[in-house]
Backbone atoms as SQL, in Angstrom:
CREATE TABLE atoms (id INTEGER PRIMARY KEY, chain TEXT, resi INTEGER, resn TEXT, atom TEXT, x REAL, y REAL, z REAL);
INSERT INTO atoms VALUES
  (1, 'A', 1, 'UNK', 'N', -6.407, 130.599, 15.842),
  (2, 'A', 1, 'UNK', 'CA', -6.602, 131.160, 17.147),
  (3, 'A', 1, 'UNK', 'C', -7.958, 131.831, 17.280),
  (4, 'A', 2, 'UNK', 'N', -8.757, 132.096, 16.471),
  (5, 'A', 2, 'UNK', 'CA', -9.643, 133.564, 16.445),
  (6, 'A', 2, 'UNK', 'C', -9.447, 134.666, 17.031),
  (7, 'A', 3, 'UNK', 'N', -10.432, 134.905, 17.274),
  (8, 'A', 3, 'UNK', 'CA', -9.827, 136.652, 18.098),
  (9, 'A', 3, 'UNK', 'C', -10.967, 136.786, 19.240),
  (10, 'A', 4, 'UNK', 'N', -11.083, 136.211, 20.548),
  (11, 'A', 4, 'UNK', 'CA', -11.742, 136.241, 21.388),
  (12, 'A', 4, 'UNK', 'C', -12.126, 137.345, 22.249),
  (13, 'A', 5, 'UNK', 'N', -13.091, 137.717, 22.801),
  (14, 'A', 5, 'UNK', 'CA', -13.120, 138.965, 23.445),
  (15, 'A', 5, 'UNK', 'C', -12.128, 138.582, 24.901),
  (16, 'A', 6, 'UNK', 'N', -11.705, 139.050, 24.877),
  (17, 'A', 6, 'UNK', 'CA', -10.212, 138.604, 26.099),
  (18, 'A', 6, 'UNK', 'C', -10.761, 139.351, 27.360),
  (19, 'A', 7, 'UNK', 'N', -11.109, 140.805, 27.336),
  (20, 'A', 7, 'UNK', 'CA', -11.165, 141.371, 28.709),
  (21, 'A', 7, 'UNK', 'C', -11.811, 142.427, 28.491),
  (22, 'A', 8, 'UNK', 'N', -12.855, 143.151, 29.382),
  (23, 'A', 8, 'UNK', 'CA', -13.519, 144.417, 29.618),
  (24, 'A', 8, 'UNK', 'C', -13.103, 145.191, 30.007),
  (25, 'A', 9, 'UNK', 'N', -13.340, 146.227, 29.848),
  (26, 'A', 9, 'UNK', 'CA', -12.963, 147.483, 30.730),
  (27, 'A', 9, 'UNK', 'C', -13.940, 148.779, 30.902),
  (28, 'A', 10, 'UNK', 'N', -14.265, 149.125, 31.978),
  (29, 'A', 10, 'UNK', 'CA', -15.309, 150.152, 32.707),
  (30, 'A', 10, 'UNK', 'C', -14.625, 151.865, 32.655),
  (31, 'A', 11, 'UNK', 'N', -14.867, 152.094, 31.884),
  (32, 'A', 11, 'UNK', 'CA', -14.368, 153.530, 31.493),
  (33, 'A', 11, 'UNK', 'C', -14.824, 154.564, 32.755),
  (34, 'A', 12, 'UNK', 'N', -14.945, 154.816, 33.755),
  (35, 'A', 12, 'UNK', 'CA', -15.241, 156.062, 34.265),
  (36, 'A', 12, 'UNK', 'C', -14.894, 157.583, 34.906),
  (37, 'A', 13, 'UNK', 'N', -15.884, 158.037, 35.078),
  (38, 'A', 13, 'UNK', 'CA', -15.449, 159.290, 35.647),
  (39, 'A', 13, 'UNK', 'C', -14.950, 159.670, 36.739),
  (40, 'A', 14, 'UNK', 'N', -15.533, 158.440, 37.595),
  (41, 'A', 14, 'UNK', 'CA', -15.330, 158.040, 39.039),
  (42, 'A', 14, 'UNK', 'C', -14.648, 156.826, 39.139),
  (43, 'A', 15, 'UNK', 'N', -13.355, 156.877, 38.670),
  (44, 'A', 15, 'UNK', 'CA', -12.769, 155.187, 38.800),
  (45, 'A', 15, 'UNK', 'C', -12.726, 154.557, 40.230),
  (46, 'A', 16, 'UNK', 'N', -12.579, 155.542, 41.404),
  (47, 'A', 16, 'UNK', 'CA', -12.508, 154.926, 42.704),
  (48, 'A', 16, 'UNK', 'C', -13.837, 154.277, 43.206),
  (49, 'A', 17, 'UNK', 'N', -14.888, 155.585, 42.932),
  (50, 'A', 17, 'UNK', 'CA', -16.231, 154.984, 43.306),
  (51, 'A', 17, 'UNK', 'C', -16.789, 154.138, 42.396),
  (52, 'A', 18, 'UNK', 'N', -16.444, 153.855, 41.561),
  (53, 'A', 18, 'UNK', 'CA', -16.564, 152.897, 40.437),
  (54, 'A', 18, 'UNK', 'C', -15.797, 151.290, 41.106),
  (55, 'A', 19, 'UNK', 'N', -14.777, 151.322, 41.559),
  (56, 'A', 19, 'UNK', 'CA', -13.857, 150.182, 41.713),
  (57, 'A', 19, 'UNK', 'C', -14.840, 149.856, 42.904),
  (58, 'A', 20, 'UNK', 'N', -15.133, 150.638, 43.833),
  (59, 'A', 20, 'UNK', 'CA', -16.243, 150.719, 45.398),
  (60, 'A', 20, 'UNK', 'C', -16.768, 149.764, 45.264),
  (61, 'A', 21, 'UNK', 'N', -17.991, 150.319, 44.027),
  (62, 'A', 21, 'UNK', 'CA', -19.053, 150.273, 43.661),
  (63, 'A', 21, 'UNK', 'C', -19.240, 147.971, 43.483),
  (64, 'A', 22, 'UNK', 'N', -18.439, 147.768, 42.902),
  (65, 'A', 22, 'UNK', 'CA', -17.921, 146.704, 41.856),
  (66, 'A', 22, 'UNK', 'C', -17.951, 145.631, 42.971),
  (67, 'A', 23, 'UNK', 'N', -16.402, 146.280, 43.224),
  (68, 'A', 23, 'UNK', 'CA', -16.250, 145.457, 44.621),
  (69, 'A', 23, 'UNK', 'C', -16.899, 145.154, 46.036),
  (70, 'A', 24, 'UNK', 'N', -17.728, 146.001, 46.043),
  (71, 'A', 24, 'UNK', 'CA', -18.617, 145.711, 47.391),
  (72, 'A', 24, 'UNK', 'C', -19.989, 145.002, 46.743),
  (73, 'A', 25, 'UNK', 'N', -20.131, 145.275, 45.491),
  (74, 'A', 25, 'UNK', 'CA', -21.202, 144.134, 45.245),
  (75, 'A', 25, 'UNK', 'C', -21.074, 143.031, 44.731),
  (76, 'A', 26, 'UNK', 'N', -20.127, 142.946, 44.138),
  (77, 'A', 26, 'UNK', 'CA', -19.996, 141.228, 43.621),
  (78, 'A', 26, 'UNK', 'C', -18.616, 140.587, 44.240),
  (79, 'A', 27, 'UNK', 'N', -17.803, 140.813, 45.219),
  (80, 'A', 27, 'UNK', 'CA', -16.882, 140.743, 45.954),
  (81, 'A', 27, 'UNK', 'C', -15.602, 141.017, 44.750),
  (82, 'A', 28, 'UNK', 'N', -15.446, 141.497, 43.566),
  (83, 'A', 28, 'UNK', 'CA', -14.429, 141.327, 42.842),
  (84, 'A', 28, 'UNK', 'C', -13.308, 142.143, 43.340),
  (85, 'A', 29, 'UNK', 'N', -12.032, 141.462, 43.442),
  (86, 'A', 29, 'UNK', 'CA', -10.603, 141.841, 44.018),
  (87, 'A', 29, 'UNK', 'C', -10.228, 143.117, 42.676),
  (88, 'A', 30, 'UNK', 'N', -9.773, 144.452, 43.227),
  (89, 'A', 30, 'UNK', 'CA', -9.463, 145.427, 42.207),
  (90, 'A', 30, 'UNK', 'C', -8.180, 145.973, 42.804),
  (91, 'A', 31, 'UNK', 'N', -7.064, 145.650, 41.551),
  (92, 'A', 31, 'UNK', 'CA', -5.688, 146.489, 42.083),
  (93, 'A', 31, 'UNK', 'C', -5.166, 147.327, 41.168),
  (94, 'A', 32, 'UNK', 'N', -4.323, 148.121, 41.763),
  (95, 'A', 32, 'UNK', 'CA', -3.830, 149.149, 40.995),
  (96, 'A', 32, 'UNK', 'C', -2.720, 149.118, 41.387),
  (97, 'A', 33, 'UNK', 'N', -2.133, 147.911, 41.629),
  (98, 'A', 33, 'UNK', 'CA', -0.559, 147.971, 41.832),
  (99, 'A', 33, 'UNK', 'C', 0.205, 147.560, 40.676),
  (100, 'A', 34, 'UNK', 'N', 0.536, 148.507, 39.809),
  (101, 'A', 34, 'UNK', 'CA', 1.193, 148.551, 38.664),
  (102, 'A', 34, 'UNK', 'C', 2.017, 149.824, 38.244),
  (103, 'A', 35, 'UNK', 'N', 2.706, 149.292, 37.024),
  (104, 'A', 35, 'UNK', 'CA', 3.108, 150.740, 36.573),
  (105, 'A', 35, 'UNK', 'C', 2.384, 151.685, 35.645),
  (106, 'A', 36, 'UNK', 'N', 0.942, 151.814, 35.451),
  (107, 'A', 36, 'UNK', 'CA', -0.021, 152.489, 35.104),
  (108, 'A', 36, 'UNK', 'C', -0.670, 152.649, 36.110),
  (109, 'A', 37, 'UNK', 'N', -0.745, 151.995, 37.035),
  (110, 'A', 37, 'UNK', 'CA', -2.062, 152.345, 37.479),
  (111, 'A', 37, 'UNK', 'C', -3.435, 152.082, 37.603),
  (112, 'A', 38, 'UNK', 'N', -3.131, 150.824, 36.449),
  (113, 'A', 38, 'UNK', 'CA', -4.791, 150.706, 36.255),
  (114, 'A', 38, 'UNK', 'C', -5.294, 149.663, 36.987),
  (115, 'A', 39, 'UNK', 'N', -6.549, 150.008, 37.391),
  (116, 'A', 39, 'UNK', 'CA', -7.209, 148.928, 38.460),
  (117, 'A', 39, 'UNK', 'C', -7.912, 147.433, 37.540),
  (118, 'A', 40, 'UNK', 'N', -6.634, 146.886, 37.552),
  (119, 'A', 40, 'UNK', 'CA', -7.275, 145.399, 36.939),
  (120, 'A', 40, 'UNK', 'C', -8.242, 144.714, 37.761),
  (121, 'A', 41, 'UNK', 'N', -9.659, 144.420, 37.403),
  (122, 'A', 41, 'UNK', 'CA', -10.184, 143.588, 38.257),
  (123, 'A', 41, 'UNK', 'C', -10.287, 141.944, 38.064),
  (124, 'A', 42, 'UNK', 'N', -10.050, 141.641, 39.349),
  (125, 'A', 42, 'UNK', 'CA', -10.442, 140.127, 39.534),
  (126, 'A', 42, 'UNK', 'C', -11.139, 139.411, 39.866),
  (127, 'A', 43, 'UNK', 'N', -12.170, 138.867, 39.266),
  (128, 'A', 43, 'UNK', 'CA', -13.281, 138.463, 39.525),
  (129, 'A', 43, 'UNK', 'C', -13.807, 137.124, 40.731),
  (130, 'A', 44, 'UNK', 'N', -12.774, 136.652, 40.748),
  (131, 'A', 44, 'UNK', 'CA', -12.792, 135.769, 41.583),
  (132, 'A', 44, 'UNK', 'C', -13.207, 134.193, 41.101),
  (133, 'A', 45, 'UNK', 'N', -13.399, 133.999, 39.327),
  (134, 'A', 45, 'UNK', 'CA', -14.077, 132.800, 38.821),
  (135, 'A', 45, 'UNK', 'C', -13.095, 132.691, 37.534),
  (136, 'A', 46, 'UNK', 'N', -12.799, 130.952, 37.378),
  (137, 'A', 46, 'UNK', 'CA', -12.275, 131.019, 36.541),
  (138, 'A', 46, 'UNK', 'C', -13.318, 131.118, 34.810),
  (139, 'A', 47, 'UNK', 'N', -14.441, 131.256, 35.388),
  (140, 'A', 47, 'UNK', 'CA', -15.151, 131.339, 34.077),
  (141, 'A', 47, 'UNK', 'C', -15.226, 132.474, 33.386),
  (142, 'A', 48, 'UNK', 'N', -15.943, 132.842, 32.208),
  (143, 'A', 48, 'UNK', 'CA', -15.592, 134.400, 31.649),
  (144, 'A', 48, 'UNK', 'C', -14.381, 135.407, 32.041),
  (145, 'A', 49, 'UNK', 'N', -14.505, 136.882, 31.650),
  (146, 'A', 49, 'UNK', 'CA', -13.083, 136.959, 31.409),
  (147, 'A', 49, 'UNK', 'C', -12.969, 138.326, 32.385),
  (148, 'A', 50, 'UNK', 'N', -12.162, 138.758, 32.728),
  (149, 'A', 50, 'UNK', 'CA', -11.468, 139.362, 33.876),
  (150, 'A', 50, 'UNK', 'C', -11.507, 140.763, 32.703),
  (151, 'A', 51, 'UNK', 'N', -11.393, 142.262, 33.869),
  (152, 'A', 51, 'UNK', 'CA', -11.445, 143.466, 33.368),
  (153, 'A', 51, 'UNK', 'C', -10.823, 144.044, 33.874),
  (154, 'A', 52, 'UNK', 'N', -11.128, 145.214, 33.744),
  (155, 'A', 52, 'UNK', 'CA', -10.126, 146.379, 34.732),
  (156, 'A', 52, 'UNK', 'C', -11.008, 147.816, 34.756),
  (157, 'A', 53, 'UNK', 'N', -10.801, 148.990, 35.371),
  (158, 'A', 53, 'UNK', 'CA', -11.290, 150.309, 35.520),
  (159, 'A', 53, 'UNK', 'C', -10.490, 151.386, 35.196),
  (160, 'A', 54, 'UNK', 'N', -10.804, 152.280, 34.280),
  (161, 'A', 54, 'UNK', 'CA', -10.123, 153.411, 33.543),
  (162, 'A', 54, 'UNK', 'C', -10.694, 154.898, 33.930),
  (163, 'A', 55, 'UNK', 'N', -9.711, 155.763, 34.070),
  (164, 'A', 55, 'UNK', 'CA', -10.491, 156.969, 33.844),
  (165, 'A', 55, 'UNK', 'C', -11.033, 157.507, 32.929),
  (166, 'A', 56, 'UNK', 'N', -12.159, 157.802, 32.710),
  (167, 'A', 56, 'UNK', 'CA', -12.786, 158.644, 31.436),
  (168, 'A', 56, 'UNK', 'C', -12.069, 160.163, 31.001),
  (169, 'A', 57, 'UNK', 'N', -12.134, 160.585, 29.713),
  (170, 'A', 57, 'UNK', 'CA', -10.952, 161.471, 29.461),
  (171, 'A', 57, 'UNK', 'C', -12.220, 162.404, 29.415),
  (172, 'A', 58, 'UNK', 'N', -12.370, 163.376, 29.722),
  (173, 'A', 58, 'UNK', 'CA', -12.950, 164.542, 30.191),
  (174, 'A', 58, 'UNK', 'C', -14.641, 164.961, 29.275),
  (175, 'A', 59, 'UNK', 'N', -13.716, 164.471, 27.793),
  (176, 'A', 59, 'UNK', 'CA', -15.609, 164.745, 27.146),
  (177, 'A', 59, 'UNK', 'C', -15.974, 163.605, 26.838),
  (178, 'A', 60, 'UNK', 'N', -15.701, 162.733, 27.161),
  (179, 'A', 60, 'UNK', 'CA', -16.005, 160.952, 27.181),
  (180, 'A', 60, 'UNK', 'C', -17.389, 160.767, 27.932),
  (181, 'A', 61, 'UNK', 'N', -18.361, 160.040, 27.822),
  (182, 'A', 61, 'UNK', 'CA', -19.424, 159.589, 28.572),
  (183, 'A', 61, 'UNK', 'C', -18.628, 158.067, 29.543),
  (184, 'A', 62, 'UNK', 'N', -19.280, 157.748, 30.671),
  (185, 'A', 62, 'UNK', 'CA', -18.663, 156.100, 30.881),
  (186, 'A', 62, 'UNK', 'C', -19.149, 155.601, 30.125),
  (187, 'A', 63, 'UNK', 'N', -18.427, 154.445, 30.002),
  (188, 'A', 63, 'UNK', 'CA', -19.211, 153.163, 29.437),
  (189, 'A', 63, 'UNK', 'C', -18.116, 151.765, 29.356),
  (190, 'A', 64, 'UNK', 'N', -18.213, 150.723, 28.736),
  (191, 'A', 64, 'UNK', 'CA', -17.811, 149.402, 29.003),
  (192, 'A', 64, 'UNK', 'C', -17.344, 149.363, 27.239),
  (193, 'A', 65, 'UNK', 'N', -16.062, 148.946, 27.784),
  (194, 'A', 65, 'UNK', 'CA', -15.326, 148.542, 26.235),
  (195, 'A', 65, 'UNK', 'C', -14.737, 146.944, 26.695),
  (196, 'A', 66, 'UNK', 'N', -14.507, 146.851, 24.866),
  (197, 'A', 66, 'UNK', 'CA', -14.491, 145.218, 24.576),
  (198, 'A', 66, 'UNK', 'C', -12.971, 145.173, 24.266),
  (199, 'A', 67, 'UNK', 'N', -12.322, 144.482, 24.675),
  (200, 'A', 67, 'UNK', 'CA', -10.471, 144.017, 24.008),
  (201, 'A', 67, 'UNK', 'C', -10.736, 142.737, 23.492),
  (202, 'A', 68, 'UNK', 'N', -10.470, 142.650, 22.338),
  (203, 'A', 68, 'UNK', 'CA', -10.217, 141.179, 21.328),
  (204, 'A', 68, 'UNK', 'C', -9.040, 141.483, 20.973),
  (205, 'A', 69, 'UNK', 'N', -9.009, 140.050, 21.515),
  (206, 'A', 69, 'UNK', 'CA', -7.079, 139.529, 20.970),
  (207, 'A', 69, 'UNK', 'C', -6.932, 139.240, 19.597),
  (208, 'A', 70, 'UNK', 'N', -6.098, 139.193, 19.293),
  (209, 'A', 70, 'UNK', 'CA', -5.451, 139.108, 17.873),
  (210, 'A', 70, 'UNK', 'C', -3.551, 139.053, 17.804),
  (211, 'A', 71, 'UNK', 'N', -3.017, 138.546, 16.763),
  (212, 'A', 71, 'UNK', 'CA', -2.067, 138.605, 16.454),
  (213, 'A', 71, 'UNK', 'C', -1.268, 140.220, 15.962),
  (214, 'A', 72, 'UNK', 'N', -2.149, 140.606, 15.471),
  (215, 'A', 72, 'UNK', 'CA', -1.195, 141.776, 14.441),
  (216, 'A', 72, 'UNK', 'C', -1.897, 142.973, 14.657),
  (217, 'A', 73, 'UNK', 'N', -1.396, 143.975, 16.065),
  (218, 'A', 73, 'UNK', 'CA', -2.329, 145.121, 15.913),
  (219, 'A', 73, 'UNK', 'C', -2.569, 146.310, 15.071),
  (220, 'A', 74, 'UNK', 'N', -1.360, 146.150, 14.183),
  (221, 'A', 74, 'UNK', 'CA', -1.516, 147.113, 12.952),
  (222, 'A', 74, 'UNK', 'C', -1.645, 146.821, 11.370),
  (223, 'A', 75, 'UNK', 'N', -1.687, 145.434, 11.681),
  (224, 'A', 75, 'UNK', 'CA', -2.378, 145.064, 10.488),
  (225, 'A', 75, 'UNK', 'C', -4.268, 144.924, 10.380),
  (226, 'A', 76, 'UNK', 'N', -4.719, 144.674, 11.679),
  (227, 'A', 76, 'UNK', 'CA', -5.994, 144.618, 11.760),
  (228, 'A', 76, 'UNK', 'C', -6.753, 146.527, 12.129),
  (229, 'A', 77, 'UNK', 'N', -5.880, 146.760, 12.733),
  (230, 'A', 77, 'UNK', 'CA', -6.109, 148.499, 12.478),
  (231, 'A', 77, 'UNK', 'C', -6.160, 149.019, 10.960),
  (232, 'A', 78, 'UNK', 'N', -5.330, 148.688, 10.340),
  (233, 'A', 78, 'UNK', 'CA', -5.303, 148.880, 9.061),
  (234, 'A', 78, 'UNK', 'C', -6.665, 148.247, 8.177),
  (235, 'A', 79, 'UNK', 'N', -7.042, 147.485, 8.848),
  (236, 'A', 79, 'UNK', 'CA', -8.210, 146.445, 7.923),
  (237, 'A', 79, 'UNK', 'C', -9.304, 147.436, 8.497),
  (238, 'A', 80, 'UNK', 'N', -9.401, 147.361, 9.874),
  (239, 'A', 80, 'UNK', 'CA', -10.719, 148.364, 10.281),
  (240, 'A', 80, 'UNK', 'C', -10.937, 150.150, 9.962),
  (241, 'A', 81, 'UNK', 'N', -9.696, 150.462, 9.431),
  (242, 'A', 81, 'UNK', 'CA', -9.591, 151.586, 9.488),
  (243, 'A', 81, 'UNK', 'C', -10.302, 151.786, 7.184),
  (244, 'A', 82, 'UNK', 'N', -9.986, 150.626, 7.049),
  (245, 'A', 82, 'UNK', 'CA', -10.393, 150.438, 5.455),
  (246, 'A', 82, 'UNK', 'C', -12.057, 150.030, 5.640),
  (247, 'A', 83, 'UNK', 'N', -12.534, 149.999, 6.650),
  (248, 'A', 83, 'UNK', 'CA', -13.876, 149.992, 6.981),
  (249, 'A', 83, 'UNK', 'C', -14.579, 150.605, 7.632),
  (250, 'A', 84, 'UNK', 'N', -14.046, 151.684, 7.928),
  (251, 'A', 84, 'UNK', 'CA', -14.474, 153.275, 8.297),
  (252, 'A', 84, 'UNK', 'C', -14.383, 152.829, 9.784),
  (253, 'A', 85, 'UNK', 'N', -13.623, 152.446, 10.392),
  (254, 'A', 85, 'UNK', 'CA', -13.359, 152.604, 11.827),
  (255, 'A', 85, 'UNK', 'C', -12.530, 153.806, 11.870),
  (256, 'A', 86, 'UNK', 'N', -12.682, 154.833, 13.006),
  (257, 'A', 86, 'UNK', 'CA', -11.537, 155.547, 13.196),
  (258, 'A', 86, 'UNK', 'C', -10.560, 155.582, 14.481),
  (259, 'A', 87, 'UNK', 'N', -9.903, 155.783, 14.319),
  (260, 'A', 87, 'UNK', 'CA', -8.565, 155.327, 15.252),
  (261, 'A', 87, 'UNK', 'C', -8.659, 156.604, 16.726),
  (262, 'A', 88, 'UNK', 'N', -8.938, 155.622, 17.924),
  (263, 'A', 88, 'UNK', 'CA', -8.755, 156.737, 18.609),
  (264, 'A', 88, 'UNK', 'C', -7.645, 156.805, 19.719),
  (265, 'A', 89, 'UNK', 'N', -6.989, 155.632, 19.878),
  (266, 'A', 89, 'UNK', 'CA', -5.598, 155.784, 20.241),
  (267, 'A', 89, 'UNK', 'C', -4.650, 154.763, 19.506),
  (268, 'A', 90, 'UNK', 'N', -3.695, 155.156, 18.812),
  (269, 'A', 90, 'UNK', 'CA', -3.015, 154.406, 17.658),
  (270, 'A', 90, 'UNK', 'C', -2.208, 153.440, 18.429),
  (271, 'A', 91, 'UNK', 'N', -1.491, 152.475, 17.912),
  (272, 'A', 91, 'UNK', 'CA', -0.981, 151.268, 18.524),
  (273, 'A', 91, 'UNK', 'C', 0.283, 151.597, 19.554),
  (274, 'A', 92, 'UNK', 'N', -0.226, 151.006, 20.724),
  (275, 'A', 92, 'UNK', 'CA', 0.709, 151.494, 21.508),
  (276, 'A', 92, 'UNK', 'C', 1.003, 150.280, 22.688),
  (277, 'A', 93, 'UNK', 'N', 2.581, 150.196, 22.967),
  (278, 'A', 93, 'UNK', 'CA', 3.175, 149.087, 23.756),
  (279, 'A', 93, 'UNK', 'C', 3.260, 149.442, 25.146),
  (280, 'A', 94, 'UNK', 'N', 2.669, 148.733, 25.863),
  (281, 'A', 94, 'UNK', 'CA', 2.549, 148.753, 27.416),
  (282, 'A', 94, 'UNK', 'C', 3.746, 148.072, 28.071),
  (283, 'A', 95, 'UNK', 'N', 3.959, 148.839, 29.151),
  (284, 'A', 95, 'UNK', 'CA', 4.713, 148.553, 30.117),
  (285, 'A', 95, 'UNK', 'C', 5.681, 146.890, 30.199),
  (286, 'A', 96, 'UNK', 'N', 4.102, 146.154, 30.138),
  (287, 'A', 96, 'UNK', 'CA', 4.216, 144.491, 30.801),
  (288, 'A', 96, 'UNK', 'C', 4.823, 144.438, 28.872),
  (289, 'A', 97, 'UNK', 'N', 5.029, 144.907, 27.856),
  (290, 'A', 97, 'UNK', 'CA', 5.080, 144.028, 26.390),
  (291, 'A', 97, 'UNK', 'C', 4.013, 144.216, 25.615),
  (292, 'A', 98, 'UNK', 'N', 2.369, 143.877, 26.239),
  (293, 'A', 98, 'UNK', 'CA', 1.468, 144.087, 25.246),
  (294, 'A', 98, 'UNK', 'C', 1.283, 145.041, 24.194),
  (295, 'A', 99, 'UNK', 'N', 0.331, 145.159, 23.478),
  (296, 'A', 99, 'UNK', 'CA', 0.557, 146.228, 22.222),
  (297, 'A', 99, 'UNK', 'C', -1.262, 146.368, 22.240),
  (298, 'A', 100, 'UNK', 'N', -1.688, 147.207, 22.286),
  (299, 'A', 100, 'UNK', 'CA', -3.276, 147.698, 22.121),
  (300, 'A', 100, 'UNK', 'C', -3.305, 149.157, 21.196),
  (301, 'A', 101, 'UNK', 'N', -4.550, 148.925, 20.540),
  (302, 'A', 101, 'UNK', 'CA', -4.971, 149.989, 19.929),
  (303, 'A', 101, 'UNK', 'C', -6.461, 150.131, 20.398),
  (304, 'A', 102, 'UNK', 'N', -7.197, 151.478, 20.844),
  (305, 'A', 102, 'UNK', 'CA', -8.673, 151.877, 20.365),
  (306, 'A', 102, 'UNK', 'C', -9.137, 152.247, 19.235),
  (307, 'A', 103, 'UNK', 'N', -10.356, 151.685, 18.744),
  (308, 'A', 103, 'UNK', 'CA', -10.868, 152.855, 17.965),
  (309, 'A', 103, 'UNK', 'C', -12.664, 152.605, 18.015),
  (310, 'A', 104, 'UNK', 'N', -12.646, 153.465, 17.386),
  (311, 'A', 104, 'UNK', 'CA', -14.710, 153.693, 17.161),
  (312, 'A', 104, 'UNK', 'C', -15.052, 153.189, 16.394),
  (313, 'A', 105, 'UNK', 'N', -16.067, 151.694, 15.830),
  (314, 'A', 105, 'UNK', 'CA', -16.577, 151.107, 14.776),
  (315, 'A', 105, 'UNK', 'C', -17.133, 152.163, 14.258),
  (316, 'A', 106, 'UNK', 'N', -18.208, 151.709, 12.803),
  (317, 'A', 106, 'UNK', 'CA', -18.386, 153.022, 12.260),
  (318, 'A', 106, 'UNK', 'C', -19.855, 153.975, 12.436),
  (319, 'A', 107, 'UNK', 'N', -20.490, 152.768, 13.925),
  (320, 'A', 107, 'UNK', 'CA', -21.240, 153.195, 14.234),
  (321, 'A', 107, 'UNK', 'C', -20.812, 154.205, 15.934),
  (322, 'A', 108, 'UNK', 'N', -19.608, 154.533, 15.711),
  (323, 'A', 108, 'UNK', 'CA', -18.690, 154.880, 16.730),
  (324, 'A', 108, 'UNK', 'C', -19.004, 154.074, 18.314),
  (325, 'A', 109, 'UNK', 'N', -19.431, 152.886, 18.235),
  (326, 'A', 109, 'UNK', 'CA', -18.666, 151.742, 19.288),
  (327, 'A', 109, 'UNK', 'C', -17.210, 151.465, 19.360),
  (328, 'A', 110, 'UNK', 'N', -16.893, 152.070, 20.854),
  (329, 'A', 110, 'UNK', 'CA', -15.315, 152.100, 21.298),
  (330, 'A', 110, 'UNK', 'C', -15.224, 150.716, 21.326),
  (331, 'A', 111, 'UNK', 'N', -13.945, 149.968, 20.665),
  (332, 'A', 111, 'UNK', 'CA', -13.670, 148.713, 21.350),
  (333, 'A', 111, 'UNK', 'C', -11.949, 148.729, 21.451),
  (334, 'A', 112, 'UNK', 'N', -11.277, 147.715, 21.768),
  (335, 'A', 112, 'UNK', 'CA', -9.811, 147.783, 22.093),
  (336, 'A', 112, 'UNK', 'C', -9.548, 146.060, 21.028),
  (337, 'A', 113, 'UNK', 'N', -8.229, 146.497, 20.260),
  (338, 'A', 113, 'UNK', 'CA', -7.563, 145.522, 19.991),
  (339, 'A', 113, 'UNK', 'C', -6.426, 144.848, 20.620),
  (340, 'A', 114, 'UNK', 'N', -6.143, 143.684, 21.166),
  (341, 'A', 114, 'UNK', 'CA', -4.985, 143.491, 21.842),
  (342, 'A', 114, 'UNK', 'C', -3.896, 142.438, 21.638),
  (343, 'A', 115, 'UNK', 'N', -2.588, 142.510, 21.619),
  (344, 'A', 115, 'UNK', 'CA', -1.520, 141.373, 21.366),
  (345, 'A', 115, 'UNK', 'C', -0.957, 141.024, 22.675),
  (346, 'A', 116, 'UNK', 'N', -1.319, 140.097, 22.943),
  (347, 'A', 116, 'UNK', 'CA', -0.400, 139.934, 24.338),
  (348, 'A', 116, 'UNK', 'C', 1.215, 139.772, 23.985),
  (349, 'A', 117, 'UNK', 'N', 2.150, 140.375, 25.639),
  (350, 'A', 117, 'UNK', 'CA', 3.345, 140.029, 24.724),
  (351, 'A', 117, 'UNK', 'C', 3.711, 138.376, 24.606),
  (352, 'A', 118, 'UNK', 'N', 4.568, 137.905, 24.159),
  (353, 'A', 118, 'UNK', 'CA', 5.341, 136.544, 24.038),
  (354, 'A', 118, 'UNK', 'C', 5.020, 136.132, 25.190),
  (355, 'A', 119, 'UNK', 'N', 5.520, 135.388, 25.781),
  (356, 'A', 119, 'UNK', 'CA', 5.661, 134.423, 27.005),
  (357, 'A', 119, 'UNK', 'C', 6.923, 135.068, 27.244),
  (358, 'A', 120, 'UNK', 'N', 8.033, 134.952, 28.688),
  (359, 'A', 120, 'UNK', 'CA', 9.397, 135.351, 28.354),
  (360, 'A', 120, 'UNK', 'C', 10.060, 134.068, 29.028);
């Protein structure tokens, strides 16, 4: 399978004027009709890969994080964490099934690991 960068995400401080911002310049469709909340965006192309908009947690700078898929999110946490990654939100199951973890490479670049769930 490899482990593809699957989806972005725009960390900010301003998620509304952020979603504004996005959407009035490149026409991308942004919803937040979920049970988080989070504004998945839709880009409108089936090429490259679709993101979403987050709030920044208070001493956070914005910035743009990476989700690569993978099979096993706590076995590859475990591998990065044996390579001085540190864990900054431990593996955790979403709403829809998925399973994601953050953490900081060891040059502390945030990225996201992700399992989609099964098919049902």
């Amino acid at each position: 399978m490899g482990n593809p960068v699957m989806q972005f995400q725009i960390i900010s401080k301003s998620p509304e004027e952020t979603s504004a911002f996005y959407a009035g310049l490149f026409g991308w469709r942004i919803d937040a009709n979920n049970p988080m909340g989070y504004r998945q965006i839709n880009t409108g192309s089936e090429a490259g890969i679709q993101g979403g908009i987050w709030p920044a947690p208070p001493q956070a700078p914005n910035f743009v994080q990476l989700f690569m898929a993978l099979d096993d999110v706590k076995a590859t946490l475990a591998k990065a964490e044996q390579m001085r990654a540190k864990t900054l939100i431990p593996p955790t199951m979403l709403p829809e099934g998925d399973e994601m973890a953050v953490l900081h490479d060891p040059q502390g670049v945030s990225f996201a690991i992700w399992r989609k769930a099964p098919a049902k």
